[in-house]
C-alpha positions as CSV (number, residue, x, y, z in Angstrom):
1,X,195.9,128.4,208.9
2,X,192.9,128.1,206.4
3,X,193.7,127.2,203.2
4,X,193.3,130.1,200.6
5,X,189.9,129.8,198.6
6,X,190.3,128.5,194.8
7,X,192.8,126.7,195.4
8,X,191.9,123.2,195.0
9,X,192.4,122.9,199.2
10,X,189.0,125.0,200.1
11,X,186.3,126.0,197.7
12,X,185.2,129.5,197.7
13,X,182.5,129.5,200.2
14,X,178.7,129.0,198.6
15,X,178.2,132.4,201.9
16,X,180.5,134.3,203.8
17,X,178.3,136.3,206.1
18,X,180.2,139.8,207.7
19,X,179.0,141.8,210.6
20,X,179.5,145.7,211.4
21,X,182.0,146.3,213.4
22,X,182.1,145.8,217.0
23,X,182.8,149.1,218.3
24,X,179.9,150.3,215.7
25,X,177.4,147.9,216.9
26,X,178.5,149.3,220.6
27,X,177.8,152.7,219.8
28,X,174.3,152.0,219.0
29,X,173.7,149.7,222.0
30,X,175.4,152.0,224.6
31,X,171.3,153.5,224.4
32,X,170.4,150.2,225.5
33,X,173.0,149.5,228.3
34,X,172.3,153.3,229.8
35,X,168.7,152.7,229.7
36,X,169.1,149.2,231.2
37,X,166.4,148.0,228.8
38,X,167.8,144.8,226.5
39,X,164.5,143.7,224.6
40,X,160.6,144.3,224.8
41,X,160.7,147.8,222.5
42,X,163.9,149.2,223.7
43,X,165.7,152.4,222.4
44,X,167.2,150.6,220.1
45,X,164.2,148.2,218.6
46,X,162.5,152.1,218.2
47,X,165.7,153.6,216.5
48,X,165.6,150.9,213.9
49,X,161.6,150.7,214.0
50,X,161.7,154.5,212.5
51,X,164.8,154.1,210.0
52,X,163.2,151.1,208.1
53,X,159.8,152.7,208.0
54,X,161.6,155.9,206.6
55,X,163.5,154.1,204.6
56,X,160.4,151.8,203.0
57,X,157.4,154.5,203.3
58,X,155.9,151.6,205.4
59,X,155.3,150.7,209.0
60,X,157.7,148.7,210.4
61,X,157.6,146.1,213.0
62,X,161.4,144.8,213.5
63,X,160.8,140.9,214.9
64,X,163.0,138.3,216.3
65,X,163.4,135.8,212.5
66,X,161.9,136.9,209.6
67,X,159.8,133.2,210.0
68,X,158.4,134.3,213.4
69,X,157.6,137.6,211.3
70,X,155.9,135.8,208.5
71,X,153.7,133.5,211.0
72,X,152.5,136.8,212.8
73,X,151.8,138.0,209.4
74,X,150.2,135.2,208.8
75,X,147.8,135.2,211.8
76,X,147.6,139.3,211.3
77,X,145.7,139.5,208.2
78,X,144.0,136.0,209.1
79,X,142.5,137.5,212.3
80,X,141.9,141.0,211.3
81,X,138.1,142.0,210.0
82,X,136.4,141.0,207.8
83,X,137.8,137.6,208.8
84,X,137.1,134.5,206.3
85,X,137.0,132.1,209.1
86,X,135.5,129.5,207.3
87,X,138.0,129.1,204.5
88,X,141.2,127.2,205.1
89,X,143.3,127.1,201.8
90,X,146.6,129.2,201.6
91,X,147.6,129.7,198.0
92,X,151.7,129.7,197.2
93,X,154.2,128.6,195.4
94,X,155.9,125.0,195.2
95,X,159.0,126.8,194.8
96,X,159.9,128.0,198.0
97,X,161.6,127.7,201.0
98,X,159.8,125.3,203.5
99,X,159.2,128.3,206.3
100,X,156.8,130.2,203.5
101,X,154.4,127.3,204.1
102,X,154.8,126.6,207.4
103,X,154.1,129.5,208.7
104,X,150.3,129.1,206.9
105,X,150.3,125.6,208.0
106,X,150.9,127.0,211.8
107,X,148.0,129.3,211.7
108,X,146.0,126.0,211.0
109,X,145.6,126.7,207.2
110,X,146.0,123.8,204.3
111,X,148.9,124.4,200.9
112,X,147.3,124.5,197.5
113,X,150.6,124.4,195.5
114,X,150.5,126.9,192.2
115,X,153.5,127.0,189.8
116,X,155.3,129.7,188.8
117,X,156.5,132.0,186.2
118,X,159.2,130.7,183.6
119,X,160.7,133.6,183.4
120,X,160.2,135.6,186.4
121,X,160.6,132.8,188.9
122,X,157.8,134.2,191.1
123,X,154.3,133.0,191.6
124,X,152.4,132.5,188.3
125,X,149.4,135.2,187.8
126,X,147.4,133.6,185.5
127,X,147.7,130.5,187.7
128,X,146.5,132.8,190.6
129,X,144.0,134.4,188.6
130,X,142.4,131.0,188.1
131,X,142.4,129.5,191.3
132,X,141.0,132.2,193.0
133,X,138.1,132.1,190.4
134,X,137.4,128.7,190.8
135,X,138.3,128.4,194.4
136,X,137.7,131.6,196.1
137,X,135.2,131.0,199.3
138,X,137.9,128.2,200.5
139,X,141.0,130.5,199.8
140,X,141.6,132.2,203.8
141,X,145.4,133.6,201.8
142,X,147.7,133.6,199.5
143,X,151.5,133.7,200.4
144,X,153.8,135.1,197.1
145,X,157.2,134.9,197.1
146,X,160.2,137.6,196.1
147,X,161.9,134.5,194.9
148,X,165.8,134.9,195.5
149,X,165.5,138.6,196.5
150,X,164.6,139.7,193.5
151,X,161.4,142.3,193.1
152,X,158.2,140.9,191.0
153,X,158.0,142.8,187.4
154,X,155.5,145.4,188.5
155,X,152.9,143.8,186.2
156,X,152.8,140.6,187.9
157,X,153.1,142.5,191.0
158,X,149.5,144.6,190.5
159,X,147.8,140.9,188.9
160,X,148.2,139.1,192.1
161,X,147.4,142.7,194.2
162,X,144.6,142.8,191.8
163,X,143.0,139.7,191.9
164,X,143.4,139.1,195.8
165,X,141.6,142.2,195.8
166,X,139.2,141.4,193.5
167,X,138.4,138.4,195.3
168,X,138.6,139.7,199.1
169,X,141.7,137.2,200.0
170,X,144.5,138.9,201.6
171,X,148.0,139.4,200.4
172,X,150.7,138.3,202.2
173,X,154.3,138.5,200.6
174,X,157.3,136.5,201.8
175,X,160.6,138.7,200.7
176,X,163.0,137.0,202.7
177,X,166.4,138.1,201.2
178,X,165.1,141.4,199.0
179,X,165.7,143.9,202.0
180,X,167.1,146.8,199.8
181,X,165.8,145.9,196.7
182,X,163.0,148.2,194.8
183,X,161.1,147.0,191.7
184,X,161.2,148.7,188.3
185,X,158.5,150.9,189.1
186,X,159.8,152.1,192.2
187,X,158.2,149.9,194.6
188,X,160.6,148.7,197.5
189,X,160.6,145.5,198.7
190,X,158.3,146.3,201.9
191,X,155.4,147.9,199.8
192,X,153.8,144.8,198.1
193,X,150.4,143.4,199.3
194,X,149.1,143.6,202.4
195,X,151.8,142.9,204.5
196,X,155.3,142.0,203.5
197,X,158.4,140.1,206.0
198,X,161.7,140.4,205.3
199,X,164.5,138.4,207.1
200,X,168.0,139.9,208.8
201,X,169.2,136.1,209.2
202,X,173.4,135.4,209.0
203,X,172.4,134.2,205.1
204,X,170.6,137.6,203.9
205,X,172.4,140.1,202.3
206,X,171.1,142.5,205.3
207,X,173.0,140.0,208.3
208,X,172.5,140.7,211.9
209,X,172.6,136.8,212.8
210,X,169.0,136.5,213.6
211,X,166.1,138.8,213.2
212,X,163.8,139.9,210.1
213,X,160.9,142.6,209.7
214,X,157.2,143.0,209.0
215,X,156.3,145.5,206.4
216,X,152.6,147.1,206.2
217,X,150.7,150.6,204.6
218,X,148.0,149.4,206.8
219,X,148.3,151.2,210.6
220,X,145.6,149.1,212.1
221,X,147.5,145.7,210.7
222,X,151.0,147.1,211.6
223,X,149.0,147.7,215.4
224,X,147.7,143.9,215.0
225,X,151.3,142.6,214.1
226,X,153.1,144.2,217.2
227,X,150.6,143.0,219.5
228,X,151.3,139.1,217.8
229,X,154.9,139.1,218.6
230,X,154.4,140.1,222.0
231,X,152.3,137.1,223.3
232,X,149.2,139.0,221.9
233,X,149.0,141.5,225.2
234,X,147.6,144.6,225.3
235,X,148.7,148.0,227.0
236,X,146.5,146.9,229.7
237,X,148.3,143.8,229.7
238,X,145.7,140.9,229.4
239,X,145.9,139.0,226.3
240,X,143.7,140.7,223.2
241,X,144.3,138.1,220.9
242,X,144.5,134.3,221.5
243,X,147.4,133.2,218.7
244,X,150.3,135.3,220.3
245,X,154.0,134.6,220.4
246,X,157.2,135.9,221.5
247,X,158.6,137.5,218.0
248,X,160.2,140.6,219.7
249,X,163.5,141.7,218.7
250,X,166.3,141.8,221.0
251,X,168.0,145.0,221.7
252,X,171.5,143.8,220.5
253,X,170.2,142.6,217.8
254,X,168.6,145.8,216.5
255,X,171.6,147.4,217.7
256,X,173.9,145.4,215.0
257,X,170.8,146.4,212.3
258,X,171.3,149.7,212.7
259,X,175.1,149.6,212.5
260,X,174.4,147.5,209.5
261,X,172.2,150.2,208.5
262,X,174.8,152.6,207.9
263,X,177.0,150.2,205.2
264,X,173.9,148.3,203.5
265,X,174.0,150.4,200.3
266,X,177.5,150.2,199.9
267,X,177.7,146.7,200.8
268,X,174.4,145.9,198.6
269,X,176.1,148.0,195.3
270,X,179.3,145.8,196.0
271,X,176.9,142.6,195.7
272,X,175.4,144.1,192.7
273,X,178.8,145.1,190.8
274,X,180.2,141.7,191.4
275,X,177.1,139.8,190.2
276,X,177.5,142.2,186.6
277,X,180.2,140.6,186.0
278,X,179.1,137.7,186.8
279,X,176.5,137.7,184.3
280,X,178.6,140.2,181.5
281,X,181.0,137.1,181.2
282,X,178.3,134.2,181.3
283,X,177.7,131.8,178.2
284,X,175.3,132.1,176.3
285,X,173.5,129.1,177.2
286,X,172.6,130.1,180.7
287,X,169.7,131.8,181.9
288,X,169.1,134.3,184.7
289,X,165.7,135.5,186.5
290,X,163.8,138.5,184.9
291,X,164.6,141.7,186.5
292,X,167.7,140.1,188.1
293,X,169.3,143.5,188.2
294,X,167.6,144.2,191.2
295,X,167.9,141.3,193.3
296,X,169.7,142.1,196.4
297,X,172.0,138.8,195.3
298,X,172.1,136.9,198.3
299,X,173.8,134.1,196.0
300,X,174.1,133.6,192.6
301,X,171.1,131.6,190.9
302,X,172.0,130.4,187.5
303,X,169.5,128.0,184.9
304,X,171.0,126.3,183.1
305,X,169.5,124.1,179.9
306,X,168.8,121.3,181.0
307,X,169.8,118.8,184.3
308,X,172.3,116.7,182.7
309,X,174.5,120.5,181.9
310,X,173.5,121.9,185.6
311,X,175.3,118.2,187.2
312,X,177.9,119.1,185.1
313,X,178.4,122.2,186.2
314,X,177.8,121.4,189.5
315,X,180.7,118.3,189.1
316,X,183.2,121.5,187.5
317,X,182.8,123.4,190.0
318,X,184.4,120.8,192.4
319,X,186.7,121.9,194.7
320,X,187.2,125.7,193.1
321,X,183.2,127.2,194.7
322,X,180.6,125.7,196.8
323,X,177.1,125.6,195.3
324,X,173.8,125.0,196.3
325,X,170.5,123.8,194.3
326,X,167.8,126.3,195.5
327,X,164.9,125.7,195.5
328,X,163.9,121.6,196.0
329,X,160.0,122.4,195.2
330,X,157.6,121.7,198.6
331,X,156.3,119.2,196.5
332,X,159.4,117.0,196.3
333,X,159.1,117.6,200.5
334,X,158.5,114.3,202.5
335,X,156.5,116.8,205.0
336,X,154.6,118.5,201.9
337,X,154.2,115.6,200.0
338,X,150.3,115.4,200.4
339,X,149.8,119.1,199.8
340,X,147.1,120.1,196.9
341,X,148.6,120.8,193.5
342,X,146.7,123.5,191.6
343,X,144.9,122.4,188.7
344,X,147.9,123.9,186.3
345,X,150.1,121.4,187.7
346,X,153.6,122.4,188.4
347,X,155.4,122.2,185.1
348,X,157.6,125.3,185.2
349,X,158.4,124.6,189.0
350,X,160.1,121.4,188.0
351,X,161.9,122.4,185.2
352,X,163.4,125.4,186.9
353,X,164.1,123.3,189.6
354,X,166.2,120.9,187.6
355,X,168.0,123.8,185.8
356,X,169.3,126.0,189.1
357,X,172.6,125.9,190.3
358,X,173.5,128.8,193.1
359,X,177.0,130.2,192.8
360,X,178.7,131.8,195.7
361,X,177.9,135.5,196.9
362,X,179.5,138.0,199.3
363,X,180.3,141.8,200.3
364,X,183.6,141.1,200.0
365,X,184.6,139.4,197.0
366,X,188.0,139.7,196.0
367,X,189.2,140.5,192.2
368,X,190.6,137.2,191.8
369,X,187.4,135.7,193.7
370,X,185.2,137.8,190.9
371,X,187.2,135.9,188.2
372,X,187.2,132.9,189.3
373,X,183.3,133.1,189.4
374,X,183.2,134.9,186.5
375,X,184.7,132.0,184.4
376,X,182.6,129.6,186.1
377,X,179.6,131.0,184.5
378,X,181.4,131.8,181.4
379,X,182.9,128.5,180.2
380,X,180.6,125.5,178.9
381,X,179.4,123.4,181.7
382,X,180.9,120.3,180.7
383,X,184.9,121.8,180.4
384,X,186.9,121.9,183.6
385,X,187.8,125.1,185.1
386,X,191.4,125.8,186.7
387,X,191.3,127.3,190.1
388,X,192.9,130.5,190.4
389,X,191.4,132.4,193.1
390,X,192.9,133.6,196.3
391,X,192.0,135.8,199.5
């Protein structure tokens, strides 16, 4: 028998994905078993298809992994007329997770690194702004970031929609975790840029195990998108376009989205409630993202003052919570350690860097589990913290 979290035995875990339940999930893909028809645009893949683009006031492509999604993004609006062939830079953040850049780097395009925002934690606009004066006939992209799930401030939202239109680059946005979430002037996650991917992976708030979605306003792109996850084949089907894949969702898989469908907002509000507390209880010394109220919470990312105070929180933590340091910049990267570094530099991105610590996050928090995470966040770094929690 597992030892109860908190105890001192096992830490409460940094993620503790949960799945609908089985008979749920069956009701959905009972469609798919009558029909005999387990992936390549089944009943279900169309179900879900619909409910996300009624849900978003997008079009919808659901896709195998939200990565697969983002490099058929990627490729999409690289591809698509007019088509800056020549140009090769990809603008984006430092502070990301590695598959943002790789997915560039696969449609054969080069990182320029930009920092980000001190407060927001999202790609810098002035920073942006700059660049794609100074730079704009090598710029092919640029790849922003919903930087722990959370929605851009709509201001720095319309300066980078702005300026990449301004400049004829195209706007890709790579929302991983913010399924769900909807900026303060009620744009969802789904609706920025040109095209936006989301992910469905075990680790998102939205879990399924594997899959993710593409996100476009833009018919044409949302057409070009579909036909890139499905080795690039047309209705005729010879091959339209030369960089296809196999992206497609599998039919279980968008059977267990749409029975996660049906508990997402209650499961997201009880994410949501537990992180208020979180934060009502915190000391005052700590720091949280701009606009954090809206995050879709797939963890808890805490800044604290300074390195030394986020080890020791880190150390006091111990055995009573897993944590994690999210994000190690693609600079510090062995495999991105040659990228560019925008004339800015990266100052912010290595401070915040230092200062993050990720508390754990689930649907299911207990009371005790709320507490216990509560007075992590509450007491000074450098005390210890009894463990009291329990399952």
């Amino acid at each position: 028998m597992a030892a109860e979290a908190g105890t001192g035995r096992t830490p409460l875990r940094f993620q503790r994905p949960s799945l609908p339940p089985a008979e749920a999930i069956e009701r959905h893909l009972a469609r798919s078993r009558d029909a005999r028809w387990l992936s390549n645009g089944g009943p279900c893949w169309h179900l879900l298809r619909d409910a996300l683009a009624e849900r978003t006031g997008t079009h919808c492509i659901p896709v195998a992994s939200g990565t697969l999604g983002l490099m058929a993004a990627v490729a999409a609006v690289r591809s698509a007329p007019p088509a800056r062939s020549r140009a090769r830079e990809v603008l984006l953040p430092s502070f990301t997770f590695p598959a943002t850049a790789q997915a560039a780097m696969w449609a054969g395009l080069t990182p320029r690194l930009l920092d980000v925002d001190p407060d927001s934690w999202h790609l810098d606009a002035d920073g942006l702004e700059h660049e794609l004066r100074e730079r704009g006939d090598d710029v092919a992209l640029v790849l922003a970031v919903s930087s722990f799930g959370t929605p851009p401030p709509p201001d720095q939202r319309k300066r980078w929609e702005r300026a990449c239109r301004e400049a004829g680059v195209p706007l890709v946005v790579d929302s991983a975790a913010g399924f769900g979430a909807v900026a303060a002037d009620g744009v969802p996650i789904a609706a920025q840029g040109d095209v936006e991917v989301v992910s469905f992976h075990a680790t998102k708030p939205f879990a399924i195990g594997e899959g993710g979605a593409v996100f476009t306003r833009d018919a044409a792109l949302c057409e070009r998108v579909e036909l890139l996850v499905n080795f690039g084949l047309g209705a005729d089907r010879s091959v339209q376009l030369s960089l296809g894949l196999n992206g497609k969702m599998s039919e279980l898989h968008a059977a267990t989205a749409l029975a996660a469908l049906e508990r997402f907002d209650e499961a997201l509000a009880a994410r949501r409630r537990a992180a208020e507390t979180v934060r009502g209880a915190a000391h005052h010394s700590l720091a949280w993202q701009a606009e954090c109220e809206r995050s879709t919470w797939q963890f808890v990312p805490v800044a604290y003052p300074d390195a030394t105070t986020r080890g020791d929180a880190e150390r006091r933590c111990g055995d009573v919570a897993e944590t994690r340091r999210y994000y190690l910049p693609l600079h510090r990267m062995p495999a991105f350690a040659g990228a560019a570094v925008a004339g800015g530099g990266l100052a912010q991105t290595e401070e915040l860097a230092d200062r993050l610590l990720c508390l754990p996050m689930a649907d299911d928090l207990t009371a005790a589990e709320e507490a216990t995470l509560a007075e992590l966040a509450a007491t000074d770094a450098r005390r210890p913290i009894a463990a009291h929690a329990s399952r």
